[in-house]
C-alpha positions in Angstrom: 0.0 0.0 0.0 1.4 3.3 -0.8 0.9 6.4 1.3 -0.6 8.1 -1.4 -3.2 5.3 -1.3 -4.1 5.1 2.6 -7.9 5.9 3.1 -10.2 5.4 5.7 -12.3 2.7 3.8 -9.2 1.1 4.2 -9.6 0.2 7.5 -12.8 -2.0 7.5 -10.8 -5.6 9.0 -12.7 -5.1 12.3 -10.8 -6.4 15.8 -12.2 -8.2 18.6 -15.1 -6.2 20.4 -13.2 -6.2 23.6 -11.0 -3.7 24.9 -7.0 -5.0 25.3 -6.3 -4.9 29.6 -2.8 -7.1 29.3 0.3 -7.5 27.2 -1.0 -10.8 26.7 -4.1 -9.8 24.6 -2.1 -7.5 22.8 0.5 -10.4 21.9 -2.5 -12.7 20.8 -4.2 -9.5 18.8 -0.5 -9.1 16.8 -0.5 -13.3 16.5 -3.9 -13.4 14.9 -3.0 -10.4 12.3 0.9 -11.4 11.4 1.6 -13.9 9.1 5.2 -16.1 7.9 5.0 -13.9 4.6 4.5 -10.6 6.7 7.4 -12.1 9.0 9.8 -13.0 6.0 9.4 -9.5 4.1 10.0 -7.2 7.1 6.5 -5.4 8.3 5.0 -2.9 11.0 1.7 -3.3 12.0 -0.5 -0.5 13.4 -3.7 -1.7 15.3 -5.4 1.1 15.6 -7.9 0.7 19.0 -10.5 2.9 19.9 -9.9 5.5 23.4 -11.3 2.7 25.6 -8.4 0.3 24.5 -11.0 -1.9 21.8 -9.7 -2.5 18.6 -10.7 -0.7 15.4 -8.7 -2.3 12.8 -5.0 -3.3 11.9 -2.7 -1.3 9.4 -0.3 -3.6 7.7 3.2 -1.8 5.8 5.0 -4.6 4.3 7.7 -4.8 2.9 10.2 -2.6 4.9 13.9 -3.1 4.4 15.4 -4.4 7.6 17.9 -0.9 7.2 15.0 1.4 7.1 15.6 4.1 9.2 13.6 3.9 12.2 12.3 7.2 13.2 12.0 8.7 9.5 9.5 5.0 8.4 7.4 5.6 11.7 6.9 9.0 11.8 6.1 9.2 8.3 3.4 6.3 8.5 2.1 7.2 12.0 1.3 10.9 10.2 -0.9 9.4 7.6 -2.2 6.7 10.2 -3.5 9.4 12.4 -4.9 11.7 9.3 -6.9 8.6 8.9 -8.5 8.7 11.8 -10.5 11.6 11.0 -10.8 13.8 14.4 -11.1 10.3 16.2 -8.1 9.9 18.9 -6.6 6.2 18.7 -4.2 4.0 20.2 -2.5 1.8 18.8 -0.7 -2.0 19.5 2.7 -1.5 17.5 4.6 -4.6 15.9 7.7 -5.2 13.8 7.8 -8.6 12.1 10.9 -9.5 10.6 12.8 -12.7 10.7 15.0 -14.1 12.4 15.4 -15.4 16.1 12.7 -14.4 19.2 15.0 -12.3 21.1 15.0 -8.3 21.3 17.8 -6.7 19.4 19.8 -4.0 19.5 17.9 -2.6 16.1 14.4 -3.6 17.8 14.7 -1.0 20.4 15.5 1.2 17.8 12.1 1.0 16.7 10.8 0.5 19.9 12.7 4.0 21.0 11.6 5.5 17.6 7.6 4.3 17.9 7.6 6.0 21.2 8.9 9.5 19.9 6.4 9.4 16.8 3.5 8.6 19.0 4.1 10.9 21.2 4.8 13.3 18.5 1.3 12.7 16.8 -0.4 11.9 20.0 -1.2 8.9 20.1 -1.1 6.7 22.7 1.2 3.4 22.5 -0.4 0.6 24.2 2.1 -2.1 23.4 4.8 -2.8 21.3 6.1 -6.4 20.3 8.8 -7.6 17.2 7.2 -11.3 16.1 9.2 -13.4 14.2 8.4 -16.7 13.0 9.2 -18.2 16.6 7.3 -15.9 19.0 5.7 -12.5 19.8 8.3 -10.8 22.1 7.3 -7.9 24.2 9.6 -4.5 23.4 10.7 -3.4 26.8 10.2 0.0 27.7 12.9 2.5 25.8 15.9 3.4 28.9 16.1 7.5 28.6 18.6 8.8 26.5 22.2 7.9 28.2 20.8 5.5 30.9 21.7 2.1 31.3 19.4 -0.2 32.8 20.3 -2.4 35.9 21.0 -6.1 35.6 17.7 -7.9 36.0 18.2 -8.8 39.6 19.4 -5.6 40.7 17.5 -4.3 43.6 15.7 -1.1 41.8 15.4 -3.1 38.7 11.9 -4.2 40.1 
């Protein structure tokens, strides 16, 4: 789909009438949408969800080079994204499919980080954000602040 060609009547798949409470839901929305060819290419998926958390309908980009830039990819999709939503204020489940093995790299919080900033920058609200390869739906852990580095996992203020 080309951006030229992203319309509201594009966005007629509807989700499950329940709103998404857990990370688990959200990883079992992204599992039902996200297929092997999705995977193999290299895709994002949107899931748009209504203010109460339900969702409205997903928003598949396939095809995206695994050395796409990050930021520049999301924030120029997330602007047509939320121009489709016509006055309406989403949220959205995030997901990066690409192949490979089900462990968070280096590159994924890149586009964790980067899905954070253009969210915030066209206000909308991240529920959750996952990379699914043909393996597993991982969770994206929250982005560490600019210069931070997060404490080993069994470090007392690591929670």
């Amino acid at each position: 789909m080309h951006t030229d060609d992203l319309h509201p009547d594009d966005l007629t798949d509807p989700g499950p009438e329940w709103p998404i409470t857990t990370e688990d839901d959200a990883a079992d929305l992204v599992d039902s949408v996200v297929d092997l060819d999705d995977i193999v290419r290299g895709s994002l998926l949107f899931y748009l969800c209504d203010s109460g958390r339900v969702p409205l309908a997903p928003v598949m980009i396939c095809d995206v080079p695994l050395t796409a830039p990050p930021g520049e990819t999301l924030e120029h999709w997330l602007g047509h994204v939320s121009q489709v939503c016509e006055g309406e204020t989403p949220t959205l489940v995030f997901a990066r499919a690409r192949p490979g093995q089900s462990f968070v790299l280096d590159h994924d919080r890149e586009w964790h980080r980067a899905a954070v900033h253009a969210c915030a920058a066209n206000r909308i609200p991240l529920l959750h954000s996952f990379v699914i390869t043909q393996h597993a739906v991982v969770p994206l852990p929250p982005p560490v602040a600019d210069g931070m580095v997060p404490p080993p996992p069994n470090h007392p203020i690591a929670g």
